[in-house]
N, C-alpha and C positions, 0 to 999 in steps of 0.2 A: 894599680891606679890609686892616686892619692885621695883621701875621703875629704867630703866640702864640710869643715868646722859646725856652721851651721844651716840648719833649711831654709831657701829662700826667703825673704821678709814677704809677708801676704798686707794689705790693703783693707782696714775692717771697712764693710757695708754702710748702708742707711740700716738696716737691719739692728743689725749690733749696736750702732750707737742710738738708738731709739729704746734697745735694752738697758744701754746705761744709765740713759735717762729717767728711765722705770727708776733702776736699782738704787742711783742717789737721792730721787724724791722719795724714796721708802726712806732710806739712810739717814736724809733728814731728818722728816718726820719722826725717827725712832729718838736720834739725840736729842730733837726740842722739847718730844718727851721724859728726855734724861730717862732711856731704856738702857743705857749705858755711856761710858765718859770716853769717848776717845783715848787710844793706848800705841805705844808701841809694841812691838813682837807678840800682836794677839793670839796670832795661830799656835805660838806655845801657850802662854801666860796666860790666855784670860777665858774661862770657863763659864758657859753660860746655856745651858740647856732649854731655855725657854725662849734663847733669841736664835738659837738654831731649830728648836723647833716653829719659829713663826716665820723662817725662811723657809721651809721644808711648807709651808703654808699656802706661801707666795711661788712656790714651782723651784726654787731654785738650792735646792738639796736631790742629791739621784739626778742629778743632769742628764749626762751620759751612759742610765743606767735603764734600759729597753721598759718601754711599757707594760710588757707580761710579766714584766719584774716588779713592778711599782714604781717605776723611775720615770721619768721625765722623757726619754727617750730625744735628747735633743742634741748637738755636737761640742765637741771638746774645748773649740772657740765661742760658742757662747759661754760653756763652763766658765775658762779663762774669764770675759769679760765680766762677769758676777763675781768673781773670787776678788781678781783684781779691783774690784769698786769697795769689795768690805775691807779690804783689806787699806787703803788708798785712808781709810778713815779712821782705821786702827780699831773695829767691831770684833766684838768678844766670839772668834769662831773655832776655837782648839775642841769644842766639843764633838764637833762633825770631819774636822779637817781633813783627819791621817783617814778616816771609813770614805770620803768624798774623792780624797787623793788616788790614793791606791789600792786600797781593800776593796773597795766594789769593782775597778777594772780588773783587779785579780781575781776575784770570785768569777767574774765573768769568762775568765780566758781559762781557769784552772780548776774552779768549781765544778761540784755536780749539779743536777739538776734542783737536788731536795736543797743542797747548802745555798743553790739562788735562790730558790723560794721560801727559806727558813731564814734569810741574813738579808737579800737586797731590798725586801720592802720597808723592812726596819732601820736599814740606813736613809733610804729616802724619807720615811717619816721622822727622822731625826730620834728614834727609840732607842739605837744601838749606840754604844761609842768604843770604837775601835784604835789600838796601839798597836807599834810593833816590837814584836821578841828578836832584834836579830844583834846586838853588840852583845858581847864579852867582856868579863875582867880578863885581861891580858889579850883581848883580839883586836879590841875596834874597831879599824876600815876594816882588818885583815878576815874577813868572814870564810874562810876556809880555814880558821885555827878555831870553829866555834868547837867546841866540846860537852856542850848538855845533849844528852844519852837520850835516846830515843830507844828502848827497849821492846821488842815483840808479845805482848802477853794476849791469852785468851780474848777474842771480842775486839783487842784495839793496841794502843802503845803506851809505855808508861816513861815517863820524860823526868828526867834527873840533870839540876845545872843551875845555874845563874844567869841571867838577863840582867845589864847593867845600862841605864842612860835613855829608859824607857820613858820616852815624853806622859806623863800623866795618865801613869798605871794605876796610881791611888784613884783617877775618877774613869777611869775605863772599865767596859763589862767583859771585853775580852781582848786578845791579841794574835798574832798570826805568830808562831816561833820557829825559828830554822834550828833546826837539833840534826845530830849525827846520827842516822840509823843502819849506818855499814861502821866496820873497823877503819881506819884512817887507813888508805895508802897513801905513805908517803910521793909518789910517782903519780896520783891521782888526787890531789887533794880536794879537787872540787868536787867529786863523788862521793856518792855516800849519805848525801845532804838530804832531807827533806822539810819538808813545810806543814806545820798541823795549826790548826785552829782551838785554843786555849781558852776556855772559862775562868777567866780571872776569879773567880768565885768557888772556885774547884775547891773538894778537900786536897790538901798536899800545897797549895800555891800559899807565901809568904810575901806580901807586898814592903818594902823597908824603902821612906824617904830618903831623898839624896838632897842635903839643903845648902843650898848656896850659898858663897861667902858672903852675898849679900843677904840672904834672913830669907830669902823665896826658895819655895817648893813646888817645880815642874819634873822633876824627873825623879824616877826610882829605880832599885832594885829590886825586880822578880826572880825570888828560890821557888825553885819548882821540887819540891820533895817525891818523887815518883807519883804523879799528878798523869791520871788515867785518862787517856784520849780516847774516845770510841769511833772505830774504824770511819763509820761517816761523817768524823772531824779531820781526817786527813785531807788535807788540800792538793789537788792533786795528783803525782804520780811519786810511789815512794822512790827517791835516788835522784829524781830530777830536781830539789830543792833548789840547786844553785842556781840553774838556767828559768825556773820562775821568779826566784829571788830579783836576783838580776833584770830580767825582764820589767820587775816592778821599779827600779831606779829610774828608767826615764819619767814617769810621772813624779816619782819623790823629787827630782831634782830641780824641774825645769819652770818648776810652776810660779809665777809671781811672788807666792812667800820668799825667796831665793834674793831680793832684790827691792821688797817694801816693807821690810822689818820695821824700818824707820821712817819710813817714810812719811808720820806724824810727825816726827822732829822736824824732818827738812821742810816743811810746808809751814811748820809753829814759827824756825829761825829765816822764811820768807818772809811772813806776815809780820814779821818783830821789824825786817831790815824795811820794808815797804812802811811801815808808822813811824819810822826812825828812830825807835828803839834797839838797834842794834847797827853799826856801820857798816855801811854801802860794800859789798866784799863780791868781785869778781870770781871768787874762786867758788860760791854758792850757785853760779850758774853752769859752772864744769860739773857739779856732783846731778843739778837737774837734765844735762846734756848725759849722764851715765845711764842714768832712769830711764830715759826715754828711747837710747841704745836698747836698753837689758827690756825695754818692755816688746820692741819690737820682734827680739832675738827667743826671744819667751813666748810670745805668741808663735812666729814660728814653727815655735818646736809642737809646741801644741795641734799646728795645724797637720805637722806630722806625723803626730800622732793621731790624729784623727783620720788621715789615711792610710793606719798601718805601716807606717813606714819607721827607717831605724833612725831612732833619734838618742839613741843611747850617748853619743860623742857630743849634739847639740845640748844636748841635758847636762853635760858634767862641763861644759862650757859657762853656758847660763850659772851653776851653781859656782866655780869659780869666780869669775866675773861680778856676778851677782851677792854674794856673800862678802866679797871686799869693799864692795859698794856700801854696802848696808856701814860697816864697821869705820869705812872713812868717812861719812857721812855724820858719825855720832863724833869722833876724833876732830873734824871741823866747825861742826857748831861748839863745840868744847873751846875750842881754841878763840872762837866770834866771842865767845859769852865772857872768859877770863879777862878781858879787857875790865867789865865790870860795869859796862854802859847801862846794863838790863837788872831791873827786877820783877820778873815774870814767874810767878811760882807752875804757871802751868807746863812752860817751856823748860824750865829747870828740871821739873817734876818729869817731862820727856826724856830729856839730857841725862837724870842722873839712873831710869831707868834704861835707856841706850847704854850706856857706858857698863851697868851690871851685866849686860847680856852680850854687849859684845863679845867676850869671848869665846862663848861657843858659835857667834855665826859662821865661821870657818871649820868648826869641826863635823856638828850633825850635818846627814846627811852623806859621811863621808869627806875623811878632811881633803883637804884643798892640796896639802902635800899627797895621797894618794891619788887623788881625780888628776891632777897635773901629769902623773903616768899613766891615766884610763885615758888620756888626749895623747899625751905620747907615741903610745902604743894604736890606737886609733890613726894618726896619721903614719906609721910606721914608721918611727921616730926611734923607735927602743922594740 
């Protein structure tokens, strides 16, 4: 039986959008106060530990992380509708993102009792800030070629390798890393795997910049020099690394960031075409007709996720879909703006950050040439 691309579209409430209306009179209020300047691709780029902890204030950090946790204990579509409003603004939220995203649903499903009650109240108070270890030199999507050694020593494991493409290790306190703790079968590649929980701060750990051709610094490289992991750092079950691995891609993927990287430009090269400083362009209402596809298809999956259900195929849909979006989106107002009608430093200043980061919105998270065979393969295609 053929699998359905993605989960039925759901209908948000009076509920939720009584939320949203919370979360943009905050929103407001923070920019009139110039708490921050509107941005594109905040959820990488823009670091701000004192506006994720004043969210973590207002209830909405630890969402969907149970009450006996210190979370919020509330569902995965109200998450959605909070994510997607800060983000909708371009608010400086990479401090909390990757621990809100996936790290606290994974502590949940994979954790023990002590590492929930030693990690998920600190993510909800916004204390913690968490990355992830799982690319390679030489592996990137291919995450069964990873090869940092996960070795057996008295008390715990001691981890030897490289982490490459590590969104903002330099201001992370720790990271989750997938290391090999069997010998590779070739006949089994996805075994062998596991998942341990990393103190960026360890002896042994080497954090090294990765800096952009444009002059910005989001991602690095982590050497792990045989950096000691004590047993109740392991996440987990040892061997099972891939099948939790795994399991945490549908929330990495599916989430709103996938689809409003930009979505401060598209809203700037609105307001320019609507004062008629930029010409009237039919082709600005196809890129807002995408958005509103991918938000639907995104909530969705969300809702899917909230009932346990598999959303792994809608997840890598959405980030397909969603990541071209983002990238045509900065290639179109590039093209409105070269006429030369406009001189808008703040619109430009969007534009000419969209354009630097375009290119990797195709690749994190798993490039788009890979996920195009996780759909594939999903509708048994290949």
């Amino acid at each position: 039986m053929s699998r359905q691309l993605v989960p039925p579209v759901v209908t948000e409430g009076e509920a939720l959008t009584e939320l949203r209306r919370e979360v943009r009179d905050f929103l407001g209020e923070q920019i009139a106060a110039g708490c921050f300047t509107p941005h594109v691709d905040t959820w990488l780029t823009r670091w701000d530990r004192a506006f994720t902890q004043a969210l973590a204030r207002r209830g909405w950090l630890g969402m969907v992380i149970p009450k006996e946790y210190g979370g919020q204990g509330r569902t995965y579509v109200e998450r959605f509708v909070v994510m997607e409003e800060l983000l909708v603004v371009g608010a400086p939220v990479a401090a909390h993102w990757v621990a809100e995203r996936q790290v606290g649903p994974a502590l949940l499903a994979h954790g023990t009792e002590e590492q929930k009650r030693a990690l998920l109240p600190r993510i909800s108070r916004g204390e913690v800030v968490f990355g992830i270890g799982m690319s390679e030199p030489d592996a990137g999507s291919d995450l069964a070629s990873v090869r940092t050694r996960a070795e057996r020593v008295d008390g715990g494991w001691r981890l030897t390798g490289t982490k490459v493409w590590t969104s903002g290790a330099h201001e992370a306190d720790a990271f989750f890393a997938l290391a090999r703790s069997a010998p590779l079968d070739p006949a089994r590649r996805h075994a062998g795997l596991s998942q341990f929980i990393v103190d960026l701060h360890a002896p042994g750990v080497e954090i090294r910049p990765i800096v952009s051709m444009g002059g910005e610094h989001h991602f690095d490289e982590v050497h792990l020099d045989g950096v000691l992991i004590p047993d109740d750092r392991v996440l987990g079950t040892i061997g099972e690394g891939w099948r939790q691995a795994t399991s945490e891609l549908g929330f990495e993927r599916s989430g709103p960031e996938r689809f409003l990287s930009t979505f401060q430009l598209l809203a700037a090269a609105a307001q320019a075409m609507m004062e008629g400083r930029l010409p009237l362009d039919h082709g600005l209402g196809r890129q807002v007709a995408r958005v509103a596809a991918l938000h639907d298809m995104s909530l969705a999956v969300s809702t899917a996720l909230e009932a346990h259900a598999r959303a792994d195929l809608g997840a890598a849909v959405v980030k397909v879909l969603g990541t071209t979006t983002e990238g045509d989106i900065a290639d179109h107002v590039d093209l409105l703006t070269a006429s030369g009608w406009i001189e808008d430093e703040e619109l430009h200043g969007l534009l000419h950050s969209a354009i630097l980061q375009r290119p990797g919105f195709t690749l994190r998270g798993g490039t788009n040439e890979i996920l195009r065979g996780v759909i594939a393969r999903g509708l048994g295609l290949r």
